[in-house]
C-alpha positions in Angstrom: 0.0 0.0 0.0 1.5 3.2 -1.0 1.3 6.0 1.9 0.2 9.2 1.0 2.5 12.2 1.0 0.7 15.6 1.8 3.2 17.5 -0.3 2.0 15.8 -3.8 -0.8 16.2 -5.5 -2.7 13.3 -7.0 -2.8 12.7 -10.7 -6.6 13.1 -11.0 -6.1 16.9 -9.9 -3.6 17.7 -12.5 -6.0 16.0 -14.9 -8.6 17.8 -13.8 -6.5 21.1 -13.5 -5.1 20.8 -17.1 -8.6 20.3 -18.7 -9.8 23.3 -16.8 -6.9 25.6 -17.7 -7.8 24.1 -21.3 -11.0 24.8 -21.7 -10.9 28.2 -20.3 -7.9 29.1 -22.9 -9.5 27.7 -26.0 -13.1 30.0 -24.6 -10.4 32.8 -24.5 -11.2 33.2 -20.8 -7.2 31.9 -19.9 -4.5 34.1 -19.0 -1.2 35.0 -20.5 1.7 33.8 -18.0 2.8 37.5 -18.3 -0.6 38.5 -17.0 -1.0 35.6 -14.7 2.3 37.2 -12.9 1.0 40.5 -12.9 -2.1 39.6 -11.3 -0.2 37.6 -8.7 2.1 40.9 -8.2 -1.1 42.8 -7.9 -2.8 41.0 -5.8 0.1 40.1 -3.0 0.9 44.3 -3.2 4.4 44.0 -4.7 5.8 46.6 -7.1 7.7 46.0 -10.1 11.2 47.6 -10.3 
């Protein structure tokens, strides 16, 4: 029996995560990585230099 390690996530969420993050690109919902990161920058208050 395999023991389960808290710090990995199991394949079924990356499935499910990849189709999501599919499906919401191709309905041109998605996000660039550029504004992904900006968002991220945004949201935690940091300033870009």
């Amino acid at each position: 029996m395999r023991t389960f390690n808290y710090n990995e996530m199991p394949h079924e969420v990356l499935e499910m995560a990849s189709e999501y993050a599919i499906k919401e690109s191709r309905s041109g919902r998605g996000l660039s990585h550029s504004q992904a990161m900006e968002k991220i920058k945004e949201q935690r208050g940091w300033r870009n230099h």
